[in-house]
KOLRO-343069 format. One line per 4 residues: for each residue x, y, z of N, C-alpha, C. Coordinates in Angstrom, 1 decimal, always signed. Layout:
# residues N
X Y Z X Y Z X Y Z  ...;
This chain:
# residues 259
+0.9 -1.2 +0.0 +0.0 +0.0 +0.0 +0.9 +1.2 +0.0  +0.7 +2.0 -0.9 +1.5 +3.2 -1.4 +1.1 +4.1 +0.0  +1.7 +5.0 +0.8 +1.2 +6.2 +1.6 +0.4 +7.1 +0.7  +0.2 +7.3 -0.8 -1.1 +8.0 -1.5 -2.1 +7.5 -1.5;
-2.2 +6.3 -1.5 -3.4 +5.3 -1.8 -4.1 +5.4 +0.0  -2.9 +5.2 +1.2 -3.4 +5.0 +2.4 -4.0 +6.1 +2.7  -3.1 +7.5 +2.7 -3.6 +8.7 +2.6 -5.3 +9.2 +1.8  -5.2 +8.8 +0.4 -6.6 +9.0 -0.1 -7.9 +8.1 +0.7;
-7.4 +7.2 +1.0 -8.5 +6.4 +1.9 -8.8 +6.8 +3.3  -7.8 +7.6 +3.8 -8.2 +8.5 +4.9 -8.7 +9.3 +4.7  -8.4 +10.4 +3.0 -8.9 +11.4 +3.5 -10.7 +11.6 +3.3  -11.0 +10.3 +2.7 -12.7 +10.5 +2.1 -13.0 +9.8 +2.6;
-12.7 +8.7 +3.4 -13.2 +7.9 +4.6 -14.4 +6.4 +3.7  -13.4 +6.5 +2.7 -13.9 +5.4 +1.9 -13.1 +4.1 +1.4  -13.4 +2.9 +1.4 -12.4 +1.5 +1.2 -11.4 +1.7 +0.2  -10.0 +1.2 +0.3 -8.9 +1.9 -0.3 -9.5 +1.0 -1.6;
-10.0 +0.2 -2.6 -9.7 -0.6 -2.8 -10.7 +0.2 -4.0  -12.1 +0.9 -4.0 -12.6 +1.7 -4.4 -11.9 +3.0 -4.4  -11.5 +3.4 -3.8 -10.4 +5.2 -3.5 -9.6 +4.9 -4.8  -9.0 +3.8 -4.7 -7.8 +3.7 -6.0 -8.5 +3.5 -7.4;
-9.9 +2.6 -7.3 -10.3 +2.4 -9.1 -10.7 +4.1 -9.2  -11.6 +4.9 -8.6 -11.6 +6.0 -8.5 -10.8 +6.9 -8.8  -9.8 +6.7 -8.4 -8.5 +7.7 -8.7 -7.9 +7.8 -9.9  -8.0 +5.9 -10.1 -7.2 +5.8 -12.0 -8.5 +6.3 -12.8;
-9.7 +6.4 -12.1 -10.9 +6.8 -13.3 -11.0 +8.5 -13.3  -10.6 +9.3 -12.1 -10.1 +10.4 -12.6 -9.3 +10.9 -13.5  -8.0 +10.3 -12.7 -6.9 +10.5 -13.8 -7.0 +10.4 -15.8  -7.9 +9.3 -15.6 -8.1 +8.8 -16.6 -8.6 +10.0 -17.7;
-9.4 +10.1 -16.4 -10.7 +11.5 -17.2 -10.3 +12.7 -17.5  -9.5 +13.1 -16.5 -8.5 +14.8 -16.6 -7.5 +14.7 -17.8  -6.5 +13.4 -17.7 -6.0 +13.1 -18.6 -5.8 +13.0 -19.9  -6.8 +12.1 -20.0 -6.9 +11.4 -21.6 -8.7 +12.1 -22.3;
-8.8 +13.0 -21.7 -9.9 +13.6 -22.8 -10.9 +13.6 -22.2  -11.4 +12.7 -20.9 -12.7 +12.3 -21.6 -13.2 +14.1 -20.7  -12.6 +14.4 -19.7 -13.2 +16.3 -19.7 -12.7 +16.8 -20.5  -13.6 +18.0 -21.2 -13.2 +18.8 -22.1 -11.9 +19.5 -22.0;
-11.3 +19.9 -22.8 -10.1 +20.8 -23.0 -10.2 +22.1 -23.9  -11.7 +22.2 -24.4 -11.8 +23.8 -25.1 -10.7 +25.2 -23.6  -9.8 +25.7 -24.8 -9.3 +26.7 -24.1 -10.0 +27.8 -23.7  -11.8 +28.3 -24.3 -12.3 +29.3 -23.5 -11.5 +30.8 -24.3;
-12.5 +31.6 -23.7 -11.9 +32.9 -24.4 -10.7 +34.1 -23.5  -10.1 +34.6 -24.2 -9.3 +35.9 -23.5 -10.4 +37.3 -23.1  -10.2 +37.3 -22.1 -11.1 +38.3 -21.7 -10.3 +39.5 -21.3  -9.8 +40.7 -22.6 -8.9 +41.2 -22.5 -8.9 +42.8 -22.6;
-9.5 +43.4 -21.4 -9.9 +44.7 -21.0 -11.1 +45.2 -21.8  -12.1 +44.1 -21.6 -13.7 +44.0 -21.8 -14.1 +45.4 -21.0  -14.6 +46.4 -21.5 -15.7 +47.4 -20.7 -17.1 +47.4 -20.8  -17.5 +47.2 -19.3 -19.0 +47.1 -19.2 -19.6 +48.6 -18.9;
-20.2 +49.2 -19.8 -20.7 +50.6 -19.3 -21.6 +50.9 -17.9  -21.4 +51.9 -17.5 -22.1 +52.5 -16.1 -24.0 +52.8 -16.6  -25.0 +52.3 -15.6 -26.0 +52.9 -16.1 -26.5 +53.5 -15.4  -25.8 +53.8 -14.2 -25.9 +55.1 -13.4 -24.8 +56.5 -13.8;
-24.4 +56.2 -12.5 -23.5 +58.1 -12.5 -21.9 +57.7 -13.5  -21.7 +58.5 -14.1 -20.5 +58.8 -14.6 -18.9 +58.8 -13.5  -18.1 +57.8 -13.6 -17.2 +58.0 -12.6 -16.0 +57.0 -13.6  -14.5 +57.3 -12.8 -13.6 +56.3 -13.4 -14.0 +54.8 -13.7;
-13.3 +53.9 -14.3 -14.2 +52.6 -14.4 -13.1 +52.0 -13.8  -13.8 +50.9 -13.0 -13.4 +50.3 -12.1 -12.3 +49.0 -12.7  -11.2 +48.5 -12.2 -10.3 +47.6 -12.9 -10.2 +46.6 -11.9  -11.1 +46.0 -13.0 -11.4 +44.0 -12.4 -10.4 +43.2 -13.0;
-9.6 +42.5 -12.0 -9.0 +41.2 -12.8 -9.6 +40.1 -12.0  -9.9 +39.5 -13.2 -9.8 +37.9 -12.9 -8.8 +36.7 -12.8  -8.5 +36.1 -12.1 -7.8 +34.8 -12.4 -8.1 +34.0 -12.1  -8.1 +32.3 -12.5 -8.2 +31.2 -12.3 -8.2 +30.0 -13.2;
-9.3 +29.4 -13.4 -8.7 +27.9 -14.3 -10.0 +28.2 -15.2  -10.1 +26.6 -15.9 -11.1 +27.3 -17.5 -12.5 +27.6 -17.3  -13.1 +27.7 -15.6 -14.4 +28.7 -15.7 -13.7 +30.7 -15.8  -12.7 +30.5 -15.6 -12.5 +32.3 -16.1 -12.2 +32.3 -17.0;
-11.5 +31.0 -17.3 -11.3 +31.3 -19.4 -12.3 +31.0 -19.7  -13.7 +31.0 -19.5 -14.7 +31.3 -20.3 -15.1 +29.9 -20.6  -14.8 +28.5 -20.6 -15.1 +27.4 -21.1 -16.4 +27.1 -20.4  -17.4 +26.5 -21.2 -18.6 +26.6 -21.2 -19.8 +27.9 -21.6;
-19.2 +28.9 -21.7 -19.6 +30.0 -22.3 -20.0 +30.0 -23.7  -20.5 +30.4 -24.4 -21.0 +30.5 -25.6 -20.4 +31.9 -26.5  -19.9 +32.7 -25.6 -19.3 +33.9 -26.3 -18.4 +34.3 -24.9  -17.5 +35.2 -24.9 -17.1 +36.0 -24.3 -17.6 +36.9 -23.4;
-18.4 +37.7 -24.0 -19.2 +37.9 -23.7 -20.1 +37.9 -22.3  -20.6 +36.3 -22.7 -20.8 +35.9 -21.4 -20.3 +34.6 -21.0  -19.3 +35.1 -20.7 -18.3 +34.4 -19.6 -18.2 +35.2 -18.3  -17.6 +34.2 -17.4 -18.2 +34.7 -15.6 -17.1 +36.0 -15.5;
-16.3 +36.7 -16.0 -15.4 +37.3 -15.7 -16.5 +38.8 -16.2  -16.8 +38.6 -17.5 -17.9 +39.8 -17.7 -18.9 +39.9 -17.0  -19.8 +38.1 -16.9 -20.7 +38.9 -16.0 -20.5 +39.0 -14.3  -19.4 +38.9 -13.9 -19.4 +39.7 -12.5 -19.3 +41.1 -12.8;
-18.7 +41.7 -13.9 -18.3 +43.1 -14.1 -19.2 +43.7 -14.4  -20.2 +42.7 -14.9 -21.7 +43.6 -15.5 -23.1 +43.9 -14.0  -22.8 +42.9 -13.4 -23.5 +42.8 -12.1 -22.2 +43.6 -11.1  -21.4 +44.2 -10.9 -20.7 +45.1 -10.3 -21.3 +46.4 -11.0;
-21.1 +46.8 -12.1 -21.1 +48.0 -12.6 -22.8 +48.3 -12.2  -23.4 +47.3 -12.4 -25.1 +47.6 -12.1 -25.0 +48.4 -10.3  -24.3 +47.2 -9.9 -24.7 +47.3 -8.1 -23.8 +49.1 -8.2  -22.8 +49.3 -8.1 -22.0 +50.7 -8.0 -22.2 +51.4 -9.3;
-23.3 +51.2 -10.4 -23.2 +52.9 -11.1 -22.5 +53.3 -11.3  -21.0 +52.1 -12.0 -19.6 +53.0 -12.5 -19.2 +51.7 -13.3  -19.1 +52.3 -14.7 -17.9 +51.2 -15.1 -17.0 +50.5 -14.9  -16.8 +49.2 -15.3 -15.6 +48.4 -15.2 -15.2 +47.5 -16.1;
-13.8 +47.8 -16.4 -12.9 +47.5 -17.0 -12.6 +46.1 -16.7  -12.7 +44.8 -17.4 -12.2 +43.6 -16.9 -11.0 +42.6 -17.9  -10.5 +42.6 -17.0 -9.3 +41.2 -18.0 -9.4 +39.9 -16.7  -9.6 +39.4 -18.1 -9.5 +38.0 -17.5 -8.6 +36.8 -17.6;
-7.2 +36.1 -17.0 -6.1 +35.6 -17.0 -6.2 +34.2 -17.0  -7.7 +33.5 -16.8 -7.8 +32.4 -16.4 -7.0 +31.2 -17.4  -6.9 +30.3 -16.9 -6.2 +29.4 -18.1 -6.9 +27.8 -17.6  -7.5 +27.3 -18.8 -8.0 +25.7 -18.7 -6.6 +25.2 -18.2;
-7.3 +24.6 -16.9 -6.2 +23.6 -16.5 -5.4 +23.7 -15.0  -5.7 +25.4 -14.5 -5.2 +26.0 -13.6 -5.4 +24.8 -12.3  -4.3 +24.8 -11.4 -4.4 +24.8 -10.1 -3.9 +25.9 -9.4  -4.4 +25.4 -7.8 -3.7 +26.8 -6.8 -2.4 +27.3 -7.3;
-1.3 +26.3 -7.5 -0.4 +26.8 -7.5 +0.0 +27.3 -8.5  -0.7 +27.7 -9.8 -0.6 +27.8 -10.8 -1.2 +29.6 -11.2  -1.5 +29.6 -10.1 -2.0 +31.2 -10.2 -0.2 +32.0 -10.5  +0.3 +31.6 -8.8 +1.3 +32.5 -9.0 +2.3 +32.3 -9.8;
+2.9 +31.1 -10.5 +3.6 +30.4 -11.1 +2.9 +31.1 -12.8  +1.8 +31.0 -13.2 +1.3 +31.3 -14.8 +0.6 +32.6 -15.1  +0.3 +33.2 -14.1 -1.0 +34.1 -14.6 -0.4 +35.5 -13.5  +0.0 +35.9 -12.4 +0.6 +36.7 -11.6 +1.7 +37.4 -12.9;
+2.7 +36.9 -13.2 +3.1 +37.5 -14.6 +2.6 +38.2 -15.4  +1.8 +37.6 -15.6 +1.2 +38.4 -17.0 -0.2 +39.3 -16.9  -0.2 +39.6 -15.2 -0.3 +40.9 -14.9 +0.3 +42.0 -15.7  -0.6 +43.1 -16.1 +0.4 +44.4 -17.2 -0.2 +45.5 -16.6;
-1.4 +45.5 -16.0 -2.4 +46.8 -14.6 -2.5 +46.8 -13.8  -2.9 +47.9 -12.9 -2.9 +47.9 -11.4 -4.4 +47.7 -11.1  -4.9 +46.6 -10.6 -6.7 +46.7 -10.6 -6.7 +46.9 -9.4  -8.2 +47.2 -9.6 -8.3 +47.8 -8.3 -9.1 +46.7 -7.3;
-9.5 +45.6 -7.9 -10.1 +44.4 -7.3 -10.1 +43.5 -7.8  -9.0 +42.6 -7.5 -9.0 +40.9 -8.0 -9.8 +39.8 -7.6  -10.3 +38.6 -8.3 -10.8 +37.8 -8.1 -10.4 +36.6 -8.3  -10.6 +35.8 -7.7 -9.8 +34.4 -7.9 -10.5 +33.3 -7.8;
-11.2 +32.5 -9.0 -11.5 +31.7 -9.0 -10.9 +29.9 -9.0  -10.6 +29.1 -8.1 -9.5 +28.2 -8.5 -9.9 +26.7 -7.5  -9.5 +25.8 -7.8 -9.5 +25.1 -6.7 -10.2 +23.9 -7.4  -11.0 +23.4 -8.5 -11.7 +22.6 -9.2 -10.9 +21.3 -9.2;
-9.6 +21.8 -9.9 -8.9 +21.3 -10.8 -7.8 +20.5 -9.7  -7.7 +21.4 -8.4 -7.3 +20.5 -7.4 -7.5 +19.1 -6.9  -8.9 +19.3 -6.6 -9.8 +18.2 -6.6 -10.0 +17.0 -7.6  -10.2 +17.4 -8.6 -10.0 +16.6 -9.6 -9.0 +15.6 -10.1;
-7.5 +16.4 -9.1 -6.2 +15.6 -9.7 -6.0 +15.2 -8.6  -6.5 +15.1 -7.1 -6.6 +14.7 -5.6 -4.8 +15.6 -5.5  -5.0 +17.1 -5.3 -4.3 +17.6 -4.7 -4.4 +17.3 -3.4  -2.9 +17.0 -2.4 -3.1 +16.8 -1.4 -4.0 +17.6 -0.3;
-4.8 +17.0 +0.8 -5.6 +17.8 +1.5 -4.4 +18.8 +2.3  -3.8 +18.3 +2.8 -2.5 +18.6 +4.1 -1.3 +19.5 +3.6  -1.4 +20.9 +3.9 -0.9 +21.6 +3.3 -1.7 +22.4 +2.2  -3.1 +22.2 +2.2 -3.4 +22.9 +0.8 -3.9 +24.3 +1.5;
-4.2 +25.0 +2.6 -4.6 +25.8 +3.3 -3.3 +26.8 +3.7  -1.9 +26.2 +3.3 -0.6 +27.2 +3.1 -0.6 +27.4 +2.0  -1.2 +26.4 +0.8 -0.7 +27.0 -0.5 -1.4 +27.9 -0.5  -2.9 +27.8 -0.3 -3.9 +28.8 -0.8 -3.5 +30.3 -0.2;
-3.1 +30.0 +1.1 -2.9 +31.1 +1.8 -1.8 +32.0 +0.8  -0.5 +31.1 +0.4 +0.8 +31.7 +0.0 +0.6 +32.0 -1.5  -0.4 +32.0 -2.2 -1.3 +32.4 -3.4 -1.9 +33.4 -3.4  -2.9 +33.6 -2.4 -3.6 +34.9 -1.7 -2.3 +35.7 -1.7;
-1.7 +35.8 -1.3 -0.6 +36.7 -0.6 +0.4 +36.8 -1.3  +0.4 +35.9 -2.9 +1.6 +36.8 -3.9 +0.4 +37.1 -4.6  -0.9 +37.0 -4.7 -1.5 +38.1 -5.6 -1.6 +39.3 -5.1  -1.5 +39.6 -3.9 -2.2 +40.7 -2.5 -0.6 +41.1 -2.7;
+0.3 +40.9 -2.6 +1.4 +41.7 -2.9 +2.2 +42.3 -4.9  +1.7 +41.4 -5.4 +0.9 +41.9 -6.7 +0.9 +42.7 -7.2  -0.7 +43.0 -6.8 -1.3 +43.4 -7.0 -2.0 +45.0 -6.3  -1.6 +44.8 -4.8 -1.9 +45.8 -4.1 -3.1 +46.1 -4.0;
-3.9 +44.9 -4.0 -5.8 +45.3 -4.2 -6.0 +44.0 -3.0  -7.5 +44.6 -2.9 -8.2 +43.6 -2.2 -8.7 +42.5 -2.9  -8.8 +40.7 -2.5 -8.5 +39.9 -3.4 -10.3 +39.1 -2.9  -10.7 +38.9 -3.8 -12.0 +37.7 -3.6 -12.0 +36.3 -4.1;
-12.1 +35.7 -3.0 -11.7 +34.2 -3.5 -13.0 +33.5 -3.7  -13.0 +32.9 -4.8 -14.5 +32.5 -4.6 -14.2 +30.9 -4.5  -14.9 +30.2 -3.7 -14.4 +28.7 -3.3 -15.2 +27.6 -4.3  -14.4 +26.4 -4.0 -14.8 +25.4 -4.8 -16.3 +24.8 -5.1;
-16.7 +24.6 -6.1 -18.3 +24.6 -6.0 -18.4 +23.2 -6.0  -20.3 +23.1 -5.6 -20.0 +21.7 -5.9 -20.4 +20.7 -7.0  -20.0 +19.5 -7.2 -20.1 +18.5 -8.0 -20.9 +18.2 -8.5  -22.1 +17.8 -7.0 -23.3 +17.2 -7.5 -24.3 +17.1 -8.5;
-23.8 +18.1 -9.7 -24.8 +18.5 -10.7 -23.8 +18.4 -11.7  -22.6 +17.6 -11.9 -21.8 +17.3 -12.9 -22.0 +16.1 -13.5  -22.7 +16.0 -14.7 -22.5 +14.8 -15.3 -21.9 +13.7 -16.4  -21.0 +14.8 -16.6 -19.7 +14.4 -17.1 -18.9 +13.4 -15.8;
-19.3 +13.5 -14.8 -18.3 +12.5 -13.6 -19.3 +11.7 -13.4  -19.2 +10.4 -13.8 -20.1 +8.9 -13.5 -19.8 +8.9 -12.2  -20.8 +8.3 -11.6 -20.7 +7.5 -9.9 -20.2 +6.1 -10.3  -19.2 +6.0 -9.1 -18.9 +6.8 -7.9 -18.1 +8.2 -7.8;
-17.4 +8.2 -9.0 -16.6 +9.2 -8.9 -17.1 +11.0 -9.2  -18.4 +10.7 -9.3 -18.4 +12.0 -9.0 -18.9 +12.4 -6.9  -19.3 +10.9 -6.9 -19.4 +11.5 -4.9 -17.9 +11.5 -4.2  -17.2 +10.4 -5.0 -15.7 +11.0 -4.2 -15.2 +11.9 -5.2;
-15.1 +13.1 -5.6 -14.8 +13.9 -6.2 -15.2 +15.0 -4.9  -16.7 +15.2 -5.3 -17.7 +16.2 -4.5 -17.2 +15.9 -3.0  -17.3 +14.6 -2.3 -16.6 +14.2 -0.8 -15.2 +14.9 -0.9  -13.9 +15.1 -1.8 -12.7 +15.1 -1.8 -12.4 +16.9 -1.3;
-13.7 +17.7 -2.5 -13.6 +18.6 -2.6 -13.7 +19.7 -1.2  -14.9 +18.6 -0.1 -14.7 +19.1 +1.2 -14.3 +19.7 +1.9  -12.6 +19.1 +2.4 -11.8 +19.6 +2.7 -10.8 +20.8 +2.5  -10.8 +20.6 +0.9 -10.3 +21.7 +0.1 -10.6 +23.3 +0.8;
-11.7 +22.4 +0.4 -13.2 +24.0 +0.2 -12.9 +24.6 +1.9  -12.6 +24.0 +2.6 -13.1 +24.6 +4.1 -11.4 +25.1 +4.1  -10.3 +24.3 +3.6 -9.0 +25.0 +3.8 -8.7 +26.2 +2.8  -9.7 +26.3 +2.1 -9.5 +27.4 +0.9 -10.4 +28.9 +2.5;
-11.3 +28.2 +3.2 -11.8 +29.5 +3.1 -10.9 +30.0 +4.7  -9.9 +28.9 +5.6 -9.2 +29.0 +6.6 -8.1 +29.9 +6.0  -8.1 +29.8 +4.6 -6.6 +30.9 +4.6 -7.0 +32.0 +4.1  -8.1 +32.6 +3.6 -8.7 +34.0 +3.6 -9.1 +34.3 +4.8;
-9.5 +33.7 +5.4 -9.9 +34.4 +6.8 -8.6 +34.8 +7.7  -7.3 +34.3 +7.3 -5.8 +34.7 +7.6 -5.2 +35.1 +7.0  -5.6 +35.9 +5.4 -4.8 +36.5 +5.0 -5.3 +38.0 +4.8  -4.7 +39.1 +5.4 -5.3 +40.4 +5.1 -6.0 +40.7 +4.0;
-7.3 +41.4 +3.6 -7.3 +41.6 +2.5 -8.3 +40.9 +1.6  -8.7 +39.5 +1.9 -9.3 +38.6 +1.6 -10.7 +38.4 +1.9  -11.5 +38.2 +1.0 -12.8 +37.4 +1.0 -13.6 +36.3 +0.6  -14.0 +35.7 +1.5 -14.1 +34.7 +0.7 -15.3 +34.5 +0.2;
-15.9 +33.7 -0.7 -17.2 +33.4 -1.5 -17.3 +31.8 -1.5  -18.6 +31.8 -0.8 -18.6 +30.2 -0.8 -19.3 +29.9 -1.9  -18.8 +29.2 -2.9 -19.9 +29.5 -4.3 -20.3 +28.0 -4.2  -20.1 +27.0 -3.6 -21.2 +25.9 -3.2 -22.3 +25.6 -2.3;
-21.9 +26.8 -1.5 -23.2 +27.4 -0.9 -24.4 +28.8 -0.8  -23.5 +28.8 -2.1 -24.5 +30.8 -2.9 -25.1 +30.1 -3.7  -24.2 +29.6 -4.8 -24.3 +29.7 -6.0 -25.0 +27.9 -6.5  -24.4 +26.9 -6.0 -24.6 +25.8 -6.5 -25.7 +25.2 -6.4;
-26.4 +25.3 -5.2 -27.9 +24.7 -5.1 -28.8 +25.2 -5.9  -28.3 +26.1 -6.4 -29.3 +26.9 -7.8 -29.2 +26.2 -8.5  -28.4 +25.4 -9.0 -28.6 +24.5 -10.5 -29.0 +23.1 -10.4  -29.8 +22.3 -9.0 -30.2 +21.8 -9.0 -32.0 +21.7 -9.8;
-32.1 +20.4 -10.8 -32.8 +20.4 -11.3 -33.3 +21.5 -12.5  -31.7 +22.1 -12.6 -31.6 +23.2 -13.8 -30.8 +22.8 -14.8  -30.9 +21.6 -15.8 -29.9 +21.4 -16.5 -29.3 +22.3 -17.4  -29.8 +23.2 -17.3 -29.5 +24.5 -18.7 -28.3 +25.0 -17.9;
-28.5 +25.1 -16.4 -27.1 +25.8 -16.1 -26.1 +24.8 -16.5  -25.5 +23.9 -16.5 -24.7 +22.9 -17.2 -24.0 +23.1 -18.8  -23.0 +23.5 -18.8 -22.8 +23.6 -20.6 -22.7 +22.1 -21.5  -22.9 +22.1 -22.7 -23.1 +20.7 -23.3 -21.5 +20.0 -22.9;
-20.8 +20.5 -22.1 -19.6 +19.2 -22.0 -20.3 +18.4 -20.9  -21.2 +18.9 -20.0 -22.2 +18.4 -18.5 -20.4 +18.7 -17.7  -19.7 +19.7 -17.8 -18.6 +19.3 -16.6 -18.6 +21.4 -16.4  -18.7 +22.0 -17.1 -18.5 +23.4 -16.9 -20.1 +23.7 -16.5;
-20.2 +24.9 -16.3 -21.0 +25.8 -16.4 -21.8 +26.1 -17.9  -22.6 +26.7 -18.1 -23.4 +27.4 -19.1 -23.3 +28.8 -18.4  -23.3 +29.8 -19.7 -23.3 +30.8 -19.1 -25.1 +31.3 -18.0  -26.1 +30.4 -18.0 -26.4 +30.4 -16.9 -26.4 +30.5 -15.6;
-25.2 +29.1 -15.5 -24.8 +28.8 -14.4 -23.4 +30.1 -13.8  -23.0 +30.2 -15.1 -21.9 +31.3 -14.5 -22.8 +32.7 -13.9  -23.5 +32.8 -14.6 -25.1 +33.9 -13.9 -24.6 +33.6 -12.6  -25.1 +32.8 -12.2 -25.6 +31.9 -10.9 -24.3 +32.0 -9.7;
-22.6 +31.7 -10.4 -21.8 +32.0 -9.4 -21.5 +33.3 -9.5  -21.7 +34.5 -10.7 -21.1 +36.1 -10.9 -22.3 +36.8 -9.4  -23.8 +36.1 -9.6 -24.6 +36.9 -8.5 -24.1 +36.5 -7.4  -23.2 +35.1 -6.8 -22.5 +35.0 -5.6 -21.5 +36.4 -5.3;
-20.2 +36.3 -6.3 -19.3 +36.9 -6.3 -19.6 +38.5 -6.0  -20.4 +39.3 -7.1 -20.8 +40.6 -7.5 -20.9 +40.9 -6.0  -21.5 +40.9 -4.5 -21.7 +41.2 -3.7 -20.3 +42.0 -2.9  -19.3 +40.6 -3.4 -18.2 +40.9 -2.5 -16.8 +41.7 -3.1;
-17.2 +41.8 -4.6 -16.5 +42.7 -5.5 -16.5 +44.1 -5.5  -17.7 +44.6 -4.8 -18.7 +45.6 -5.1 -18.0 +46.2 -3.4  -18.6 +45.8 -2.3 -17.8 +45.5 -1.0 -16.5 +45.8 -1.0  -15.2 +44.9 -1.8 -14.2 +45.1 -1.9 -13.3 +46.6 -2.6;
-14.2 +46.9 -3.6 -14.2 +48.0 -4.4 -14.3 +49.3 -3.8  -15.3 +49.3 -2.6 -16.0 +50.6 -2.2 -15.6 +50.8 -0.6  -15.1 +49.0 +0.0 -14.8 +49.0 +1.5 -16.1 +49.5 +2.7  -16.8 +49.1 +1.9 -18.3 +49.3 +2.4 -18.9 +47.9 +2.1;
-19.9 +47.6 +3.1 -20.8 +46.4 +2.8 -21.9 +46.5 +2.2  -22.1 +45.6 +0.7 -22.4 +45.9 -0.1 -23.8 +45.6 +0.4  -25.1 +46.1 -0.5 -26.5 +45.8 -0.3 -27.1 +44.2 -0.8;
């Protein structure tokens, strides 16, 4: 027995013997195709107009894995990076400017390593959507609550902005992941999710967004929010996590609690 194999059977509290065909059937899946690999669109200083008062426009970046690159989207357009900027500019009556850095494929640690780079503005409120893809590849549980934190904290030094983390969503409405592996996926993600929101609450600056508890119970018995791969979003569903986020972007932006 490998210490991975013992470890994964600890961490989901399920018989190693299932944990392991599970694991090679993820692998399988991240790996060799059977989840999509559309790269999604560049969302590259998109402006959403004000339809209130006239003021500077506000500078959103995004980063994370292929729900900010737009995969599942049908245009650019609407992808989740615009529409948080569109439901921001509604809630504050001020333009905003958005780029979006996401890259299909991202993990935590992949923020500061691929996309912190290629930063080229000073925004004024970052977003970070990430943590999927963790799960999916059974990033270790132990330790993932320093990466996230030490991620937080080279975009927050960055960037010099206030950062919103929006946390791992959940599974249960994925049907691209056969059972069993989509409940140890959704079980795996658990932990993640609660160590993603232990290192915003310790890192200055930080908010977190529980988007499996805002945003995900909304797309039960909604198959439209689902895009036709059944593993992303539809820009519905991105609807569904931008009205999570927009609250705490809006908040972050103005250092006031938003309505």
């Amino acid at each position: 027995m490998t210490p991975r194999r013992a470890l994964l059977g600890a961490a989901v509290g399920l018989p190693l013997a299932l944990v392991t065909v599970v694991a090679v059937e993820a692998y399988v899946a991240v790996s060799a195709g059977y989840l999509p690999t559309d790269p999604g669109y560049r969302v590259d200083g998109y402006t959403v107009p004000a339809t209130g008062s006239v003021a500077d426009a506000l500078q959103l970046l995004v980063l994370g894995d292929s729900t900010v690159a737009g995969v599942g989207s049908t245009t650019a357009e609407e992808s989740l990076a615009v529409l948080i900027a569109e439901r921001v500019a509604d809630r504050l009556g001020r333009p905003v400017d958005v780029t979006g850095l996401g890259l299909s494929g991202a993990r935590t640690d992949d923020i500061a390593a691929d996309q912190i780079p290629r930063i080229e503005a000073d925004p004024d409120v970052v977003v970070v959507v990430i943590g999927s893809n963790d799960v999916t590849h059974f990033t270790p549980r132990w330790g993932f609550e320093s990466r996230t934190r030490r991620m937080l904290t080279a975009v927050g030094d960055a960037t010099d902005a206030p950062v919103v983390l929006g946390g791992i969503p959940q599974f249960r409405t994925v049907p691209a992941l056969a059972e069993p592996l989509r409940s140890l996926v959704g079980r795996y993600a658990v932990p993640l999710r609660e160590a993603q929101r232990a290192a915003a609450a310790s890192t200055p600056g930080t908010t977190f967004v529980d988007i499996a508890a805002e945003a995900s119970p909304r797309f039960i018995g909604r198959p439209e929010s689902m895009s036709s791969d059944g593993f992303h979003p539809s820009e519905i569903g991105y609807g569904m996590w931008a009205d999570a986020l927009a609250p705490a972007v809006a908040e972050a932006a103005t250092g006031t609690t938003a309505p």
